[in-house]
Each structure stands twice: as C-alpha cells, then as structure tokens.
C-alpha positions, 0 to 999 in steps of 0.5 A, spaced: 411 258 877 404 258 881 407 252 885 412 256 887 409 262 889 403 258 893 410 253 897 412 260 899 405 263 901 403 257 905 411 256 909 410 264 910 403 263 914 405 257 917 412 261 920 407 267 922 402 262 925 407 260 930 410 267 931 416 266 927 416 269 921 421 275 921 421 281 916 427 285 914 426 292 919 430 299 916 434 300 920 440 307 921 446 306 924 446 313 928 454 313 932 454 309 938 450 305 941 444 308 938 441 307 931 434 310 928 428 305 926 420 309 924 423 315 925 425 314 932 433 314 935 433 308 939 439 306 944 440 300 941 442 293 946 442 288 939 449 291 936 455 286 936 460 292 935 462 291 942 468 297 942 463 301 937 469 301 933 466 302 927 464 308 929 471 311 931 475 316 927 481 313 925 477 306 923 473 311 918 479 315 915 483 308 915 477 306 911 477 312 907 483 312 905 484 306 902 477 307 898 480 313 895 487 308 893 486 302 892 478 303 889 471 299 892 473 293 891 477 287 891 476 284 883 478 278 884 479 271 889 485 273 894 488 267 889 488 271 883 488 278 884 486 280 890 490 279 896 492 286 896 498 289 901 493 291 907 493 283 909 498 283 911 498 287 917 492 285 918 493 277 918 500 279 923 496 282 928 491 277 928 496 272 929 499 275 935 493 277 939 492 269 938 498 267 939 499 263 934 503 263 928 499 265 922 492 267 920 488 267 914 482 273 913 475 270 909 470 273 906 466 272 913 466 268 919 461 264 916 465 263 910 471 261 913 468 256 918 463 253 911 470 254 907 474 250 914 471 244 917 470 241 910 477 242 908 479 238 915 476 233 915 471 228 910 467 222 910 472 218 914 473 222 920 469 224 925 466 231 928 463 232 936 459 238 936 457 242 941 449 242 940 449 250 941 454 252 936 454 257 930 449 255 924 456 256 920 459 251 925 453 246 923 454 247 916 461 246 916 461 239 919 455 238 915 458 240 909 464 236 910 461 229 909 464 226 916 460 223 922 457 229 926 455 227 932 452 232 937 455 234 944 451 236 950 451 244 952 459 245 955 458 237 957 466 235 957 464 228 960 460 227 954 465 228 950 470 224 952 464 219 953 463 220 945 471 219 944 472 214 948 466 210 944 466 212 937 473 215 937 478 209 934 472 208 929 474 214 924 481 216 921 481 224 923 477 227 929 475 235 929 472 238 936 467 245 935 465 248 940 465 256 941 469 260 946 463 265 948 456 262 945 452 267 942 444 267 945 447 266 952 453 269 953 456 263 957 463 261 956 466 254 952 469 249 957 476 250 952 482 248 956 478 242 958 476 240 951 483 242 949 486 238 953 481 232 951 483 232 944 490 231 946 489 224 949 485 223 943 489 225 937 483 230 936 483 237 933 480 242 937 477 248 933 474 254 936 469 260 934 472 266 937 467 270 934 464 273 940 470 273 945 476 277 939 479 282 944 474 282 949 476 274 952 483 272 953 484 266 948 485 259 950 490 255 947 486 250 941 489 248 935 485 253 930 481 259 932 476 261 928 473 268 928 469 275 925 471 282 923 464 284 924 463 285 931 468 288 936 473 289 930 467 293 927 467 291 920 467 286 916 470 278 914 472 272 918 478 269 920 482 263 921 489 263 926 493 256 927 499 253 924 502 255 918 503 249 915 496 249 916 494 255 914 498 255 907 494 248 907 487 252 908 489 257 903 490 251 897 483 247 899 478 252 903 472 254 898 470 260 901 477 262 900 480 259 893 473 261 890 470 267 893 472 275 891 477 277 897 474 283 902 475 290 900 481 293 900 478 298 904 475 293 909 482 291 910 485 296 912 479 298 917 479 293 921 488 293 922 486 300 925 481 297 929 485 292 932 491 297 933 486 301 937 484 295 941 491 293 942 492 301 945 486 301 949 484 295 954 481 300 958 475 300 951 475 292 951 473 292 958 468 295 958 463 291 954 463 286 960 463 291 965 457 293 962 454 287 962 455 286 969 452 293 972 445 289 969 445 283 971 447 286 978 441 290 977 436 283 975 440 280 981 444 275 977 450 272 977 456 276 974 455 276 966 462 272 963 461 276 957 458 282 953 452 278 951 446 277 958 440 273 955 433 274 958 429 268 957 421 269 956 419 262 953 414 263 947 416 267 942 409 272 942 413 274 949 418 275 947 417 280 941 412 283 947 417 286 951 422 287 945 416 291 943 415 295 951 422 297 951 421 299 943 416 304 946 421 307 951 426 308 948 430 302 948 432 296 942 433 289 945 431 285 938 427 279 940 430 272 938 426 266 936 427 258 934 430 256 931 436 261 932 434 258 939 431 252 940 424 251 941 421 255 948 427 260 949 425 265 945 428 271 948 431 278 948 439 278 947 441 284 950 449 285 948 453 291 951 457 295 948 463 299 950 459 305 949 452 304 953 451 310 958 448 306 966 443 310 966 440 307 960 442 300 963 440 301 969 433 303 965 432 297 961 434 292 968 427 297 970 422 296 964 424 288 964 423 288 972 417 293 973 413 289 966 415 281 970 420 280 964 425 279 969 
C-alpha cells in the first residue's frame, strides 16, 4: 500500500520538522528511582512509581506467588471468567481508602475512564471538562456522544457560568476534572466543584491517578484512579456508589469486553496498598521531595510529586533533557501536544526514593544552564 506508506512518511517528517516526532527509547528499570537507557544507569525524575512499590519485596513475592498459582493471566473477561478471588481485597481496600461504598478494577485508568464516561452519560446530557484534563478523560466525553464543553483551567466561575447558561438545556450532567493535573502538578479546586454539581444536579467524576495515597481524597460522586503509579502495577479504577458500580459492571465496555488483569497483577497491587496503609511516612515523601526543589529554583512550595519546568519551544526542552542526560540525570522532555503549544517542558516527578543530593544536583544543572 505505496499510499499508506507515503501518509505515513510525509506526517513523520512533518512531526520531525517541528521537533515533535517521538521515538520509543529501551529503557531498563534498575530498582529505585534508577533505570539504565545507552548503557548508562540513570537517576530517573520521569518515573510515576512515586512510593517505588514495584520494587518492594512483598509486592514482588505477592506477584510471585500468584504467578506460580493462578498462572500468567486471567483468560477471559472479569464477566466470563476472570474475575478471580484477589479482586476482592483489592476492590475493599480501594473503597475504604476513598471512603466510598465500593470499587470496581479496569484493565487500566484509560480503560476505566473510556469504559465510564460513555456509560453515564450520552447524547442528550451534558459534559464540563476541564481543558487540561487526561486524554482518557477527553476520550471518554468524546466517545459518549453527550455535548462537551470545555472548562477554563480550575476555573469554578466559569463552570457555574456554563451550568447556569447551558445546564436546564440537557437531561443528565457530568463534571471531570482531576485531583492532581499530570503536566503541572497543580491541584483541581474539588470541593468547590463538588459543591457546584450539588446545586446543579450534576455529577462530579474525578481523575485521582496522580494523587492515590499521596493527596488525601475530596468528596466527588465518582473517583476514578491508576494501579501504575503509586500503587506501582498496573490497571485502573472506579470507587463510588454500589448501585453505581453494579451499574458499571453491566454497561462499561472496557469492563464487560475486555480480558481482566492478571491475577498476579492483582494481588500485587493489594499488597501495595497494604504497605501505603501501613506506612505514611513512605507516602510523604514524594512531596517532601518535591518541595526540597522547588525551594532550591525559589518557588513556591510543590503541591504534589509532580514540579513542571517550562521551556517553551519543544528543541529547548529536549536540550535540557539532553544536558542533564549527560550528567546523570532522566527528566523526559514533554512536548505538544501531550501540553499545549509553547509549554514544552521537563516534568520532573518525585519519588519516595529519590536521595537530596541528586535534587539538589538537578535544581543546579537547571539554574547553572538558564533552565530555571
């Protein structure tokens, strides 16, 4: 197929005209906060296993013996066969850290956001989303059918602008937003949101992927959250209701037609959440963290693991990702459109394990080569 391949060609150089294109590099996870790319162990600042969990001796021999038990995976749908035992430990403890009444695991936070929304709501409703939120988020309201409009960053009087003008227009209402935002590290205004939808018979749904165990939960009618980052394994999630998640487990596509998790993954990710339940001590300091950089750039205190530096143009910011490659350093360069147009950067995200003298090292590189 010469047309395809030409398609293809042309959009590539396009990408690569504009410092865009992106290419897979082999990367080798080597414990803690370090990881291997070229031959060279690097300190790694592009990691979102903020507890390092993945690492930890009982998560592995958890994983370990599952795998040996129950076999590498799951073999069918949760529906059909492959809702095996260790989700239900699983699903209670995520409940109880969110303090709702049940939980329901996905394939991955994509899936359970894509497999969500569309399950909620559909052509005659209405979505307000936040314009920073997740892909996934986007997807989900997309895929749903329902009116999406767009909601200015964090911007509560603009939401209720919206609900005031468009609101009585629609059957059902859902609110997205996220608890901690993913390329800069802020935090959604969530009470305030929540206490809009109240006045508004509107649902709030909020994405905790970056906040699970290290931000506590603000009330919202569902939280939806990851198994990839401070849990350290892998899937997604859904807490809220049980009406509603017995609801979810009958119309959610990414549920109902997807294999579930393996079973090993499962019970990895209990025992991680046992050990950030057991240890608040480990779940803090990924902000503490945080906080000793952007202390050392002269910023204001970080209100989550994640600190963007802001460069601009994308060839910037994969120049300073290159400079602190050099010395030692990974902090991945993150360019539009994963960030819109002129905020390229490097995202720094701090793990639990991360020693102050390699931040202290990174906020110098960036001040000494006018980064910062």
């Amino acid at each position: 197929m010469p047309a395809l391949r030409e398609f293809a060609r042309d959009q590539l150089a396009l990408a690569e005209q504009k410092g865009l294109r992106r290419r897979l590099v082999e990367t080798e996870r080597r414990g803690p906060g370090m990881v291997r790319r070229a031959g060279r162990d690097l300190v790694s600042f592009s990691c979102n296993d903020y507890l390092n969990l993945s690492h930890h001796p009982r998560v592995i021999a958890a994983a370990t013996r599952t795998l040996q038990h129950e076999g590498a995976g799951a073999g069918a749908s949760r529906l059909v066969t492959g809702n095996h035992p260790s989700y239900i430990e699983l699903e209670s403890l995520l409940a109880r850290m969110k303090g709702t009444e049940r939980a329901l695991v996905f394939s991955s936070g994509y899936a359970a956001n894509v497999g969500t929304i569309p399950a909620l709501v559909g052509r005659e409703d209405l979505v307000l989303i936040d314009r920073l939120a997740h892909a996934c988020q986007w997807d989900g309201a997309r895929l749903s059918g329902a009116t999406v409009l767009r909601l200015e960053h964090n911007d509560v009087e603009n939401a209720c602008e919206l609900l005031n003008t468009h609101r009585q227009s629609f059957g059902r209402c859902l609110i997205l937003t996220e608890t901690v935002f993913s390329m800069d590290g802020d935090l959604g205004p969530i009470d305030e949101l929540y206490d809009l939808a109240r006045r508004h018979d509107a649902w709030l749904m909020t994405d905790d992927a970056h906040g699970l165990g290290l931000i506590p939960p603000r009330p919202a009618d569902l939280q939806m959250g990851t198994l990839s980052k401070a849990v350290g394994v892998a899937g997604g999630y859904v807490c809220g209701p049980s009406e509603v998640i017995a609801y979810l487990e009958n119309r959610a596509r990414t549920l109902m037609f997807s294999t579930g998790l393996p079973p090993s993954c499962v019970a990895a990710a209990t025992e991680a959440l046992r050990i950030m339940g057991e240890d608040p001590g480990l779940c803090a300091r990924p902000i503490a963290n945080a906080r000793r950089f952007t202390t050392a750039l002269g910023r204001p205190p970080a209100m989550s693991p994640i600190v963007p530096v802001v460069l601009g143009e994308p060839e910037r910011a994969m120049s300073a990702s290159a400079m602190l490659e050099e010395n030692g350093l990974l902090a991945v360069a993150i360019r539009p459109p994963s960030v819109p147009p002129g905020t390229a950067r490097l995202r720094f995200a701090f793990s639990a394990s991360l020693q102050v003298d390699d931040i202290d090292r990174a906020a110098g590189l960036l001040k000494e080569h006018g980064h910062a």
